[in-house]
N, C-alpha and C positions, 0 to 999 in steps of 0.2 A: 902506437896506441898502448903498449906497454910500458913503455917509457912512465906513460902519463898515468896510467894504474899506480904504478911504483911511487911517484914521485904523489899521487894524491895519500896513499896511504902511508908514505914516508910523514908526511906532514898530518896526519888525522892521529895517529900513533904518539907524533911528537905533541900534541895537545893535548896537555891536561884535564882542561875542560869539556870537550868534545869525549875524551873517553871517558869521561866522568858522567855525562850526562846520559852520554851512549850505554854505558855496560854496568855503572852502579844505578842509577835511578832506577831501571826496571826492577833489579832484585830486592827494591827498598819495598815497591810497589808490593810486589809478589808476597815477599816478607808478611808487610802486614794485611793485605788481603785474604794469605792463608789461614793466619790465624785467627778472624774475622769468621772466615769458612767454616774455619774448624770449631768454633763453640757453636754454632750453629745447625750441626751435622750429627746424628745419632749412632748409627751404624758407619760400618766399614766401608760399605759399599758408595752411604752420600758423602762419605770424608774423600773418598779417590775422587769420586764426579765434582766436589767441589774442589776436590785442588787443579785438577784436570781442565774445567774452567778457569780458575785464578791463571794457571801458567800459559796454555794457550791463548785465554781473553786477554792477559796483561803481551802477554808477548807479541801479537798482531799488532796489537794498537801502539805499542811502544817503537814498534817496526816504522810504522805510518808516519811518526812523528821524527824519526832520526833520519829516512831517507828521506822526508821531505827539506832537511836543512841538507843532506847532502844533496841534492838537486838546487837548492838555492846559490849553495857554493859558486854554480857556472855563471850566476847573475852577480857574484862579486865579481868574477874575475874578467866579465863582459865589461864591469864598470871601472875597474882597476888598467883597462888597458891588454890585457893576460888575452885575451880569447882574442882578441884583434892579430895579435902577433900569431896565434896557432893560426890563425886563419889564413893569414899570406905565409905559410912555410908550406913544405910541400906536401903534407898530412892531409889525405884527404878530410874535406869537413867532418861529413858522418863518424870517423874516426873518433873524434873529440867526443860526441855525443855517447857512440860508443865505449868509453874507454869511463865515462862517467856512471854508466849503468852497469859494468863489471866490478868498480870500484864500490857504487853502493849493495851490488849483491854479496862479495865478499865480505862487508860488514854487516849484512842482515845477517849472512847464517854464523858470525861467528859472535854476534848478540844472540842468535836463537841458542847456540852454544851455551855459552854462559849462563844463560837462561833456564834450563833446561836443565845442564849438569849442576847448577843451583841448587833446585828443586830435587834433584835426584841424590844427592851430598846432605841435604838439609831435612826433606821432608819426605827422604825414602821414597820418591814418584822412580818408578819399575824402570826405568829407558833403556835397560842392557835387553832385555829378550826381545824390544818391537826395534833394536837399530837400524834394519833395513827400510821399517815403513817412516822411521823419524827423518831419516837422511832424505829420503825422497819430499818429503811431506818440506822438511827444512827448505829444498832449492826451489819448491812451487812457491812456497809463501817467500822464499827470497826474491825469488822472479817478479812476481806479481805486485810486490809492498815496494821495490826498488821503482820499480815502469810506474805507479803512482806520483813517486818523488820528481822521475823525470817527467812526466807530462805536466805537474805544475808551474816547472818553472818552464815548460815551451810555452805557458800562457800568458804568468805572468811577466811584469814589466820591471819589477823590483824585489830585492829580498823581504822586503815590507810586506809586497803582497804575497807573495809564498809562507810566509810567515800566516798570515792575514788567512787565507786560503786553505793552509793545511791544516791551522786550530778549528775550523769551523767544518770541515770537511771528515777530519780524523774524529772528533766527537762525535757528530752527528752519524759516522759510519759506525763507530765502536759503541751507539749507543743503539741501534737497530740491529746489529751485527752478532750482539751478545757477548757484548767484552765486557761489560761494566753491567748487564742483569744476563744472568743463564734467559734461553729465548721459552722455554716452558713457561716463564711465570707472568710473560708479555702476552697481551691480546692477539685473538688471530690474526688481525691485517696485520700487525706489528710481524707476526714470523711469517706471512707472505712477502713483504717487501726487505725482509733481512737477508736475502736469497741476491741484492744486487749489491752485498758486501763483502770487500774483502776477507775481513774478520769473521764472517756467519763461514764461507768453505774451509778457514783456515781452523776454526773450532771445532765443526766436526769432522775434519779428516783427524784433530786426534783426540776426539771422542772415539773414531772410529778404531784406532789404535788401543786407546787405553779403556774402555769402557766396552767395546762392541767384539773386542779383541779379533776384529777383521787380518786375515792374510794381506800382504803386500800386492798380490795377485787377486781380491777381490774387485769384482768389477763395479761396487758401490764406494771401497776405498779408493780406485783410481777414477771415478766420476770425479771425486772433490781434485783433487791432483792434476785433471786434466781441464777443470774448471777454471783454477788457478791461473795456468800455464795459460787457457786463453783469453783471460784478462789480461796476462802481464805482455801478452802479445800485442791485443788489442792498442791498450794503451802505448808500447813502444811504435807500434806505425803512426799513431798519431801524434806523436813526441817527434820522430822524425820529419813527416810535415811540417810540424809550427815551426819546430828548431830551422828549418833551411827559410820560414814564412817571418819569423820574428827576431831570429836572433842573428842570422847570414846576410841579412840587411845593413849590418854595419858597417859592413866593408863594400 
């Protein structure tokens, strides 16, 4: 299984494209969203909550959309032949599927990275004094945006439809969720039903950090934290199902 970690990230690293789309486009986003933010903002205080917004609402959604191509990867290499071969070696299956959700958590938190020290390099956002609550906050929304990626592709059938799936899926969550409008300025049903988005626990676990300036040890900053973690669970038992239901059939 680590073999196969190494050898995905061997090859994700060696693409120029894929890093390109992965760790420059969001900070393109961020870029001019903040500035955006920022003529819009009076005081000090709506300039943090609005950058605060731009970097966690851009960075969830940006999550959504790169593990869901790294979850499609497994539906190239189903049709390239690749996964037939890991299948008959002696690795067990689960392995595989495993070693694919390690591989996309790895590259969530080191885009939330980039992301993040971005922001903090460019637009002074504080992230040296909350390090302990960002790093936590980091592995929930890594866990959780990665287990997204891999349940789509135990559903779909081709990189088409995971493509297909995740455009329609990641907007529509990022757009209830408060990645793309702060959730204050949305109708009440609209911030009731933002509650079964990724994006809506991942925004304010760090509102709760940079706005609410919550301890790491409050028990309303680990609600969002422990929310996260059971989504990204959720979703990984079901990924394990389909995976041995739709994709262990080839063999």
């Amino acid at each position: 299984m680590i073999k196969l970690v190494k050898k995905e990230l061997k090859l994700f690293f060696g693409n120029k494209q894929d890093m390109l789309l992965t760790f420059v486009m969001p900070i393109i986003f961020i870029t001019l969203f903040s500035l955006v933010f920022a003529k819009m903002s009076n005081t000090d205080e709506d300039n943090l909550a609005g950058l605060v917004h731009v970097v966690a609402g851009t960075s969830v959604m940006m999550l959504l959309f790169s593990v869901a191509g790294i979850g499609g990867s497994l539906l190239d290499e189903k049709q390239e032949g690749m996964l037939k071969k890991l299948l008959c070696s002696p690795m067990h299956p689960n392995h595989i599927l495993y070693g694919k959700m390690i591989y996309a958590i790895i590259i969530s938190i080191v885009q939330l990275i980039i992301m993040f020290v971005y922001a903090w390099l460019v637009f002074d956002l504080d992230i040296m004094h909350h390090l302990p609550s960002i790093v936590l906050m980091f592995f929930a929304i890594a866990y959780a945006c990665s287990s997204f990626g891999i349940v789509l592709t135990s559903f779909a059938k081709s990189r088409q439809q995971v493509q297909d799936y995740s455009t329609i899926i990641v907007l529509v969550m990022s757009g209830i969720g408060g990645s793309m409008i702060p959730l204050f300025v949305m109708p009440e049903f609209m911030q009731k039903i933002a509650v079964f988005s990724v994006n809506y626990w991942g925004i304010q676990g760090f509102y709760d950090i940079f706005m609410e300036l919550l301890p790491i040890t409050d028990i309303t900053f680990l609600s969002r934290v422990f929310v996260l973690i059971g989504i990204g669970t959720v979703l990984n038992f079901i990924s394990l199902k389909m995976f041995k239901k739709n994709i262990l059939k080839i063999v």
